[in-house]
C-alpha positions as CSV (number, residue, x, y, z in Angstrom):
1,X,0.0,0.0,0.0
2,X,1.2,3.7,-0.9
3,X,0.0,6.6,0.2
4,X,-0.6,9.6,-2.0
5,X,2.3,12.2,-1.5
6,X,-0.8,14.7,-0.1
7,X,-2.0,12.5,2.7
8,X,0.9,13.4,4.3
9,X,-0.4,17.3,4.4
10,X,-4.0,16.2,5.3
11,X,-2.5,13.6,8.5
12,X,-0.2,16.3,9.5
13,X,-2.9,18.7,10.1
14,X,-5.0,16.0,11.7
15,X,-2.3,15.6,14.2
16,X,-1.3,19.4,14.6
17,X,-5.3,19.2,15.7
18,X,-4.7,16.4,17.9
19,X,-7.5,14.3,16.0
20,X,-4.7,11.6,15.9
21,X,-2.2,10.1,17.9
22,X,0.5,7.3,17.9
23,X,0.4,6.7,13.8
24,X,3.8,5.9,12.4
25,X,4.1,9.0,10.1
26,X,7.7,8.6,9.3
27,X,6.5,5.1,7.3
28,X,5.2,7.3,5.0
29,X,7.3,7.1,1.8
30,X,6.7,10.0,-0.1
31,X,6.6,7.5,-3.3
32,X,4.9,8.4,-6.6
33,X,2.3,5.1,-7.3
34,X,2.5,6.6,-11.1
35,X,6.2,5.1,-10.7
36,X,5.2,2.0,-9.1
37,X,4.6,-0.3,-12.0
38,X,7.6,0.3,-13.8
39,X,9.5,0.3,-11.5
40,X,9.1,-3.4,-10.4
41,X,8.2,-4.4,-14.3
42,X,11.8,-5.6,-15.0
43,X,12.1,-8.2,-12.3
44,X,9.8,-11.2,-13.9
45,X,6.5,-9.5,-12.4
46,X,3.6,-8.7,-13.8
47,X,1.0,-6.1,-12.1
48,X,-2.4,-8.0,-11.8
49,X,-4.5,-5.1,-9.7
50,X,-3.8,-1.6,-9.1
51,X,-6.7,0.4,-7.1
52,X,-7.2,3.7,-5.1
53,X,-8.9,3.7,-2.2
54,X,-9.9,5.1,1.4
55,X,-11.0,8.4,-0.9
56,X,-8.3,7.6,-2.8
57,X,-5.9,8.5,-0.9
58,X,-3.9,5.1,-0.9
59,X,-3.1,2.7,-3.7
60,X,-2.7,-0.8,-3.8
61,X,-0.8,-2.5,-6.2
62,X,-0.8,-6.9,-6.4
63,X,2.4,-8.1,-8.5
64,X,2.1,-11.6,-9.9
65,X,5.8,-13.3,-10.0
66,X,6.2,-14.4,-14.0
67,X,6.4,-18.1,-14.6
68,X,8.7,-19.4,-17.0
């Protein structure tokens, strides 16, 4: 799972509010899911499912190793 870069923003203000506490923030990679795909497309996988979701502001993506 990857966060959109501007979750970040929207968590940060949550926890500036103190709406939230204790979440791992620094886990948070800062990673483009546009790059995602290609970037794992040369090591014999395949992407079978790529989806947004909690309002779209995470991303799944489900690799499927390549069988010979």
């Amino acid at each position: 799972m990857v966060p959109l870069p501007g979750a970040d923003r929207i968590l940060n203000a949550l926890k500036f509010l103190r709406v939230i506490d204790g979440m791992q923030l620094d886990q948070h990679s800062g990673l483009d899911p546009k790059k995602i795909p290609s970037a794992f497309s040369h090591r014999d996988l395949t992407l079978v499912r790529a989806e947004r979701f909690q309002l779209g502001l995470n991303n799944l993506h489900v690799f499927r190793k390549r069988t010979n």
